[in-house]
N, C-alpha and C positions, 0 to 999 in steps of 0.2 A: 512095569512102567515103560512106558513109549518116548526114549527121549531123540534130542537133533543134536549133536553135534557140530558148532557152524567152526571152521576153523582154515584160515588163511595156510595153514603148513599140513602135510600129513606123507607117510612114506608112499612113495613114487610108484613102486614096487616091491618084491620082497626081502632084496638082499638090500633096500635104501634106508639107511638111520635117519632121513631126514624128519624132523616134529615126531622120532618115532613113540616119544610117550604120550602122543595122541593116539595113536591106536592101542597102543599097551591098555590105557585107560578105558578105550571105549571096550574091546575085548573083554578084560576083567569084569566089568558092568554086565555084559551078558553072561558073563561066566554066571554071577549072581541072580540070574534070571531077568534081567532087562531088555528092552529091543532097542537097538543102537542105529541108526543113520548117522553118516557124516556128509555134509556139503562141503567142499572143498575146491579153488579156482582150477579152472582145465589145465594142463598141459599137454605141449604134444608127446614128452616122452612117460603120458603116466600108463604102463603097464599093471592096472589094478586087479588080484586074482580072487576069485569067489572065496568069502571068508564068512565071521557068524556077523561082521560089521558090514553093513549097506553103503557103499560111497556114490555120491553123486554129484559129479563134478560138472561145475558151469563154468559155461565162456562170457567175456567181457570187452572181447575186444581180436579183431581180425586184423593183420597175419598173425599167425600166432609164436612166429617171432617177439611179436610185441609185449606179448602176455610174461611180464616180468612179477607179478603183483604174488606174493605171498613165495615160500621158498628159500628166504632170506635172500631173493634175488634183488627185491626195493629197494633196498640199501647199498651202500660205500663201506664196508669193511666195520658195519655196521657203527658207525659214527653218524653217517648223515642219508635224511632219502636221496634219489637218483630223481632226477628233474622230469622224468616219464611216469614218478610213481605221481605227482602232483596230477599231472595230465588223467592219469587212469584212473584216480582214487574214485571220482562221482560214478564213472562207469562201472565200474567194480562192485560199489556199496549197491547200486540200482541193480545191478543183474544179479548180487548175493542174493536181496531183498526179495529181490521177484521170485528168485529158485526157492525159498525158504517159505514162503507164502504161498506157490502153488504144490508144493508137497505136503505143507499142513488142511490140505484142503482133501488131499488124498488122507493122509497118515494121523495127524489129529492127535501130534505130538501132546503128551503130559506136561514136557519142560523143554525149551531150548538154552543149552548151552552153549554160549559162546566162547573160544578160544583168543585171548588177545584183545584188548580191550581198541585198541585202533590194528585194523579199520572193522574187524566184524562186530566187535561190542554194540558200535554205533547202529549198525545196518541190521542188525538184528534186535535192536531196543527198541529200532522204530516200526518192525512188523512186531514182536512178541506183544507191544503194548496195544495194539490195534486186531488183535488174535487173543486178548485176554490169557497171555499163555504165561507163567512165571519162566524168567530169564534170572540166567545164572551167566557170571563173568567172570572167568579164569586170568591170571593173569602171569606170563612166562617170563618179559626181561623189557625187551625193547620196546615192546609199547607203551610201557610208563615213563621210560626215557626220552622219545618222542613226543608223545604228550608233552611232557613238562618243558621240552624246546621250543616247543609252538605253541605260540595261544591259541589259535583256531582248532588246532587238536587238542588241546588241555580245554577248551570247551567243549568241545566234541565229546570227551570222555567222558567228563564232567555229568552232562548230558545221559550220557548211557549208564553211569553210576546212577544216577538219578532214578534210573527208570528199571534198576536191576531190583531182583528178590532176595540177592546172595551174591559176595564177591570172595573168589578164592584168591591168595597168594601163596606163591612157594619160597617168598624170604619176605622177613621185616621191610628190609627197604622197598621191595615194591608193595607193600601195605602201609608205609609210612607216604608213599606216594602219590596212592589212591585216597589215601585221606586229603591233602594238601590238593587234590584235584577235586575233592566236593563229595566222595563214594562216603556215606555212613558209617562207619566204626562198627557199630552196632550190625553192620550185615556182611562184615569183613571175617573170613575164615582165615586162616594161618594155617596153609595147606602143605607138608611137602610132598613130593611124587616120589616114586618106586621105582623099584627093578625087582627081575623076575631070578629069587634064589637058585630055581631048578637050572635054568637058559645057564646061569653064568657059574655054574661048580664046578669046580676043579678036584682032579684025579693028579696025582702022582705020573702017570702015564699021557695024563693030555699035556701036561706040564712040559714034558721033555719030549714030548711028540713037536710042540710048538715050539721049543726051540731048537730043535734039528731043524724043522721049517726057514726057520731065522738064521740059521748058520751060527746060534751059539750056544757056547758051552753049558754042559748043566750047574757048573758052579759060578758060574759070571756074571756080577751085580747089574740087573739090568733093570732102567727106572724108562716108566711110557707117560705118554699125554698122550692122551686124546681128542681130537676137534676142533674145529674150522679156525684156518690161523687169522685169526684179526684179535686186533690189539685187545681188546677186554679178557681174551685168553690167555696175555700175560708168557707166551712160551719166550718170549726177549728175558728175561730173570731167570728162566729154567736153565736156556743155554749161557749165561752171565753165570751162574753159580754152576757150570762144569767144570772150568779149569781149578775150583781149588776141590769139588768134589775127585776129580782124578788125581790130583794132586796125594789123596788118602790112598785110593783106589784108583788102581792104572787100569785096571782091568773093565772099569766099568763102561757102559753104552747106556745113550738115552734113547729112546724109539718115540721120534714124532711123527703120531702117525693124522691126519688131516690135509684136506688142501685152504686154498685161501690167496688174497692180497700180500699177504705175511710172509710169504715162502721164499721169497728171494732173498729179502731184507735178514731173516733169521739165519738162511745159508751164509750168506757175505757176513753176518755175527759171528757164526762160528768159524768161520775162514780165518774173520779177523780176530779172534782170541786162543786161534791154534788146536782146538777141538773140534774139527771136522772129524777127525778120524773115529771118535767117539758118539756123534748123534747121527742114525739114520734117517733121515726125513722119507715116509713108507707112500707119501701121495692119501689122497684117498681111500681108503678102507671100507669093502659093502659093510653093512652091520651082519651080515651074518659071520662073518669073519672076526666082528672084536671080540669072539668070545676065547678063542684062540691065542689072545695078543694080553687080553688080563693073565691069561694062562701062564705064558713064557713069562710073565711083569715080574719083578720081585717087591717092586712100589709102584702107586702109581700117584703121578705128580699134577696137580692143580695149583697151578698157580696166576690164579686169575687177578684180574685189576680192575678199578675206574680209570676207562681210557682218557684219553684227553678230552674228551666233552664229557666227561661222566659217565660213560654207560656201562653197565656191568650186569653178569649175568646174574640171573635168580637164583637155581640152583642146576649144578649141568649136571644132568644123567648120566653122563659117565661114571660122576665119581661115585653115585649110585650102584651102578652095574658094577665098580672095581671091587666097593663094599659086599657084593651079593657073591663076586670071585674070591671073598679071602684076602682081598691085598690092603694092605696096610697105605694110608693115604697122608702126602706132606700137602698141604694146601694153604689158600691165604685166607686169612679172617677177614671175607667180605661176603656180602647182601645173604645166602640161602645157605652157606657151605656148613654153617654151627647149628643149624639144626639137623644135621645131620651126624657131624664130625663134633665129638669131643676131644677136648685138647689131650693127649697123654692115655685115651680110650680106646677110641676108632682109630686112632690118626695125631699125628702131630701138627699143631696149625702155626701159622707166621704170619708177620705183618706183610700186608701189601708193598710192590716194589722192594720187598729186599735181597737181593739176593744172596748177601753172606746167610742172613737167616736160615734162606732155603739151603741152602750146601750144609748148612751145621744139620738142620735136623735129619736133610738125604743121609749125611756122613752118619748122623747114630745109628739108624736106622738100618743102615749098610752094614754097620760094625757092631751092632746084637742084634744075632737072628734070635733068642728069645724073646727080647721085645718086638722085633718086627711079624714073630707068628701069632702073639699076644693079640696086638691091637689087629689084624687083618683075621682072627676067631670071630674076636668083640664085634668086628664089623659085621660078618656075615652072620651072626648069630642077628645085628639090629635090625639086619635086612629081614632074614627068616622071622624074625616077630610083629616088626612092625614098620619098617620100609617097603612094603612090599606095595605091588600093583593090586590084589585083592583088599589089605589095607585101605587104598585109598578107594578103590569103590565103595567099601563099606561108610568112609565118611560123607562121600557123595553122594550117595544112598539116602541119606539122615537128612542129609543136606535137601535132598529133592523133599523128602518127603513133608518134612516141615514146612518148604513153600506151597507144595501143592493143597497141604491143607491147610494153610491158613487162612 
């Protein structure tokens, strides 16, 4: 099957995690015998290397300073858009539009897929329906949060719900959302994403190879987070529940590793509650390096939130990827994270905002290591069966095929 890919995010190059389970996704698809294209907005720093996935990036808008639109660049610390994304959104949809439309003219796609339901959902419901082609609409975090902020986007979506064949979500809440915007129930999947078990295994040897790297010890309780610091990430509660987690364990270190808006605000937190000395903030991490960093992890810590507008993630591939490492996961019960994580299984879960919660279940988990090698088995074994990125092209697979021929 010949499918498009249309998607606002995708990796820049190859050591970039940026939307990188959009390629993981489209890769595993050809793994399966597929032909994959991806449409994706230009930048000037995208260094993209000849792979079994086809990209073709369009521009929308000159200098190319300008070109902020997809990237997670649109947004304010992802709470609100950026007053340039308003101005570029019409040019964006038109130049997606047009690139998508004269490649089906060449290529004669089976299905197009679109990533994100604002802005490509929209700009590709109104060629796919005009191309007679079945459209599928995936859907990650912030564009149902947007949506539901705005009525003219909560029509918009609405709109391309309408006109989809199939809608995937990777947590309840953005499938409860997609309903509430007008998308049919009845064409709604409950999708969640993968990681790659072989990328992220751990050896006894990598284990303390990566933390000679880090300067620490092989027996020293060491708990990571990973990714981009804005508020719906929740690392404000990670560092809040250090000082009683040290308070058990002196010996321990948190490793946050991400950049972000957040970075300053979390450093002056940990200043301010006397555990500086205990959290590395590592900057930015290529993705070819986190696999090194689940490596040295002893846990790895999610503790994500609804920020103060509500937004919250779907489900984040990290904690995926920590799962496919072996590490045992403290996380919060919110939007994607329980279909993946069982409580006392995978991972120990807590309520949002709290941070004594999180130090109790860090502290057990610090203080038996058979429980903590238990559930980080449990994990990579859910991954090796069925979190996996093959997994999910198989449901996409099913998914295509059903539209195609109905």
């Amino acid at each position: 099957m010949r499918i498009c890919f249309v998607a606002s995010s995708y990796p820049r190059h190859e050591t970039d995690g940026t939307a990188r389970f959009i390629r993981s996704m489209a890769e595993a698809l050809v793994e399966l015998g597929h032909e994959v294209d991806a449409i994706i907005p230009y930048r000037a720093d995208l260094r993209l290397a000849a792979g079994s996935v086809r990209v073709f990036p369009f521009r929308y808008i000159w200098p190319d300073r300008l070109a902020i639109m997809g990237y997670a660049e649109a947004m304010q610390s992802d709470q609100r858009l950026r007053g340039l994304a308003y101005f570029l959104a019409p040019a964006f949809a038109l130049a997606e539009a047009y690139h998508l439309a004269m490649l089906y003219r060449r290529r004669r796609y089976d299905v197009i897929h679109a990533h994100w339901v604002i802005p490509n959902g929209v700009a590709v419901a109104f060629v796919a329906s005009r191309i007679r082609r079945p459209l599928i609409i995936s859907l990650h975090g912030s564009d149902i949060f947007f949506a539901r902020q705005h009525a003219l986007l909560g029509a918009l979506a609405g709109w391309a719900f309408r006109r989809a064949d199939a809608v995937t979500a990777c947590s309840p809440e953005l499938y409860a959302g997609a309903v509430a915007l007008g998308a049919n129930a009845a064409m709604l999947r409950l999708l969640p994403w993968g990681a790659d078990p072989q990328r992220f295994a751990v050896t006894p040897d990598m284990r303390l190879h990566a933390r000679a790297q880090l300067s620490l010890r092989p027996d020293q309780p060491v708990l990571l987070s990973l990714g981009r610091l804005v508020k719906k990430k929740g690392i404000e509660y990670l560092i809040r529940a250090l000082p009683e987690i040290v308070r058990v364990s002196p010996e321990s270190v948190c490793l946050v590793a991400g950049s972000g808006p957040e970075l300053a605000p979390l450093q002056q937190l940990a200043a301010d509650l006397g555990v500086s000395q205990h959290v590395r903030f590592l900057g930015a991490v290529p993705w070819s390096e986190t696999a090194a960093l689940y490596a040295a992890a002893d846990i790895f810590v999610v503790p994500s939130v609804h920020d103060a507008r509500g937004n919250v993630d779907g489900l984040p591939t990290t904690l995926l990827e920590a799962m496919a490492a072996g590490r045992p996961v403290v996380a919060s019960q919110v939007a994607g994270v329980e279909l993946a994580i069982a409580d006392g299984q995978h991972g120990l879960l807590v309520p949002e905002q709290d941070a004594a919660a999180l130090a109790r279940a860090v502290q057990r988990l610090i203080q038996d290591h058979d429980l903590r090698c238990q559930l980080g088995e449990n994990a990579r074994r859910r991954v090796r069966q069925e979190l996996n990125w093959t997994a999910v092209a198989k449901a996409l697979s099913d998914i295509y095929a059903v539209v195609v021929n109905k």
